[in-house]
N, C-alpha and C positions, 0 to 999 in steps of 0.2 A: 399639511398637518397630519391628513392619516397616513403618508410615507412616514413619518417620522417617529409616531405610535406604532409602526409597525414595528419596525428596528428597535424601537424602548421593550415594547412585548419580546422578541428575539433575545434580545439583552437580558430582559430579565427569566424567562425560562433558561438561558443558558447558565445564569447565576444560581439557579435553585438546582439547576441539573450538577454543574460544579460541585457544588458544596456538599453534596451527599455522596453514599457509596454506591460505583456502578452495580449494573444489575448484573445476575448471579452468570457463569460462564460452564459451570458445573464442577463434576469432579476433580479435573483436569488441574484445580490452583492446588486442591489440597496437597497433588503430589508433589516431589521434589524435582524442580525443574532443571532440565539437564541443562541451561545453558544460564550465566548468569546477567544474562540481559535481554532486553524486549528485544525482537526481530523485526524492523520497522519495512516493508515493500513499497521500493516507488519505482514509478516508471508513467510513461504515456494510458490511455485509454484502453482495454484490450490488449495491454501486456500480460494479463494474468496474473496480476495481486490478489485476489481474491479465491479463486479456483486454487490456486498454488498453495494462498496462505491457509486455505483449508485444512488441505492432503497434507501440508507442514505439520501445522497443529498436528490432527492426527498423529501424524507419524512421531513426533515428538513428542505427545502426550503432554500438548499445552493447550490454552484456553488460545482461540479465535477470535481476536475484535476486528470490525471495520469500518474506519474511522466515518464514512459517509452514512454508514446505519445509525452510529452513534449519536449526528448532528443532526438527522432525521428526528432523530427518538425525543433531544433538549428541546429540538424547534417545533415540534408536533405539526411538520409537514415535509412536502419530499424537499430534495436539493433544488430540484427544477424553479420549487415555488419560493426559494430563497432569494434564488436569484434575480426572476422576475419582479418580484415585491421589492426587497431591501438592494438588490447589488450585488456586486462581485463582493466591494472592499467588505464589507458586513460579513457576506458569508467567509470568506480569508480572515477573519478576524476571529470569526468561530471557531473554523477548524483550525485557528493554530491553540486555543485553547482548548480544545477537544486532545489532540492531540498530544501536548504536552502534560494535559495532565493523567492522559493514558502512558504515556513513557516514564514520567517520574515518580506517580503515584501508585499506580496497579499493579500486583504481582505480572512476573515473567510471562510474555503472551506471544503471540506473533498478530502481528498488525497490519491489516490492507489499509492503505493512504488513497487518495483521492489524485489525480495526475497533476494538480497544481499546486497539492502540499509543498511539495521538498524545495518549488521555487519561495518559499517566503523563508529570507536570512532567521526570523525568530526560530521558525518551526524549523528547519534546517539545525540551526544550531542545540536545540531541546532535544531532537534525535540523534547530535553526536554526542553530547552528553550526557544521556539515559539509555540510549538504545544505540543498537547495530542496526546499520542501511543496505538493503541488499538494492540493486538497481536492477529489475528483469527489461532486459534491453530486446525491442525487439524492430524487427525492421518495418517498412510501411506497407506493403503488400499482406501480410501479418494482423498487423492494426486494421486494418481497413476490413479486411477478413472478419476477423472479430465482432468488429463495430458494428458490420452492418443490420438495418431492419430494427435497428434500438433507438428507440425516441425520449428514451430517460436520458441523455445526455446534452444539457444544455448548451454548450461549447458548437457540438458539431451540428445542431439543427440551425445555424448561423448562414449556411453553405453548402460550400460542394463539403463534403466530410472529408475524401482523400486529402484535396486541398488544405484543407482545416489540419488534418492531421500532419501533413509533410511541414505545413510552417511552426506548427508545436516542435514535431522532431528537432527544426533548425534550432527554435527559442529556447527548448530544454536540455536535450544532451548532452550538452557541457556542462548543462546545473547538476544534471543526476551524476555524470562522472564525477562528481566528489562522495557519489557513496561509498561507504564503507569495503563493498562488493559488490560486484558486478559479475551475473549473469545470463543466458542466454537464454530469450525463450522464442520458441517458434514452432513449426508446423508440426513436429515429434509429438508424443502424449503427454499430457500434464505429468505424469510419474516421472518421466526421466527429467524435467524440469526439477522435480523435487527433489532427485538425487543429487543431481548440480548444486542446489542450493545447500543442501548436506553438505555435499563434499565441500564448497566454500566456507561452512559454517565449522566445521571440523577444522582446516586448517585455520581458521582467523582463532578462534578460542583456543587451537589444541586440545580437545575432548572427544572423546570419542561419540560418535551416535548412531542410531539405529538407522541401517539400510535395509531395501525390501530386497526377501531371499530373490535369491536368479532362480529363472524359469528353464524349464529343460530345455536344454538347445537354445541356449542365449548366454551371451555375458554375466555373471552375476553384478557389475554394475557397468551403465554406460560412459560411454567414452569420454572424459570428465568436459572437455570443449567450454573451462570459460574461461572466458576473454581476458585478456590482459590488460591491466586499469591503461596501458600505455595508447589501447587501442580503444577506448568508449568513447570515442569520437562521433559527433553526428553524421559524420561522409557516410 
C-alpha cells in the first residue's frame, strides 16, 4: 500500500508540475532563436549531453533544459530515489511526459535527455516530431572514463559499470542510430564537440550559425569528423 502512495504522490506532483508554466530559463527565450526547433541530445551515460548542451545553449543563445533536473524538480527528489521507491516503468513514464511536453510545448531550447529516454517508442517519436535528435556517440573506454567515481547513476551501481556500460552500448546504438544526427564525441575538448554539432546543425536546417573565432596558430574550425548515419553502428 505505501509502494503504491508513492507512485499516486509521483503522479500527482508530476500532474501539477505539467499543468503549469516551466520555470524561468532567462533572457535567452526572449531572443529570436536561430533554429526553428528544440535540439534534443541522446546518447549513453558520459556522452556529454549535458556539458555539450550547455556550451550549445551558450553559443546559440538558447535557453538550456535537462530533462533529469526537470523530473527531479516535479518529483521533489533525486532519480536515484525514483527508482528505488516507485521503479523503472514509473520513472519511464515520467520522463516521457517531461519530455514531450518540453519538445512541444516550450519555446526553442536545447535539451540534455537522460540515456534511456530515446529508447521508449512514445518519447522517440515526440522528439521526431517537435524536435531534432542529435546522437553524441561515443565509444566505451570514453564512457567509462567519464563515469567513473559517480554514485548518482542508478543503472551502473548494479555492477561492474564497464560491464554495465558495453551491454547498454550493445542494447542502445541502434536505437539512437535513428536520430536525426549523429555525432562524435570523445577525448578532444568539449568545444570542438560543439562545433561538430554546429556544423551538423547548419547543414540539416541549412542556416547559418555562430562558430568560435580560431585561435592563432590553429584551424579556425575543426576537422568536421561526423560519422556517417551509414556507420552508427554499435561494432
Amino acid at each position: 500500500m505505501a509502494d503504491r502512495m508513492d507512485v499516486m504522490g509521483l503522479r500527482k506532483a508530476m500532474t501539477a508540475q505539467l499543468s503549469g508554466p516551466g520555470p524561468g530559463t532567462g533572457t535567452a527565450e526572449d531572443a529570436e532563436p536561430l533554429l526553428p526547433r528544440t535540439v534534443v541530445l541522446v546518447g549513453l551515460m558520459g556522452a556529454g549531453k549535458s556539458a555539450i548542451g550547455r556550451r550549445l545553449a551558450t553559443r546559440l543563445h538558447l535557453p538550456f533544459r535537462d530533462a533529469d533536473t526537470e523530473i527531479e524538480a516535479a518529483a521533489g527528489c533525486t532519480i536515484a530515489e525514483i527508482f528505488a521507491r516507485d521503479g523503472e516503468p514509473v520513472f519511464r513514464s515520467v520522463e516521457r511526459r517531461i519530455i514531450t511536453r518540453l519538445v512541444k510545448d516550450e519555446p526553442v531550447h536545447i535539451l540534455a535527455t537522460g540515456g534511456g529516454a530515446f529508447m521508449d517508442p512514445e518519447t522517440r517519436a515526440a522528439i521526431r516530431q517537435h524536435g531534432v535528435s542529435v546522437w553524441l556517440r561515443a565509444e566505451l573506454d570514453v564512457l567509462v572514463a567519464r563515469t567513473a567515481r559517480r554514485t548518482h547513476r542508478p543503472i551502473l551501481n548494479q555492477g561492474d559499470p564497464r560491464a554495465i556500460l558495453g551491454r547498454l552500448m550493445e542494447q542502445r546504438y541502434p536505437v539512437y542510430a535513428e536520430a536525426d544526427l549523429t555525432v562524435v564525441s570523445d577525448e578532444r575538448p568539449p568545444e570542438v564537440t560543439v562545433e561538430l554539432v554546429i556544423d551538423a546543425l547548419e547543414a540539416h536546417f541549412g542556416v547559418p550559425l555562430p562558430h568560435r573565432p580560431p585561435r592563432a596558430g590553429r584551424p579556425g574550425k575543426p576537422d568536421p569528423g561526423k560519422t556517417d548515419p551509414s556507420k552508427t553502428d554499435a561494432s
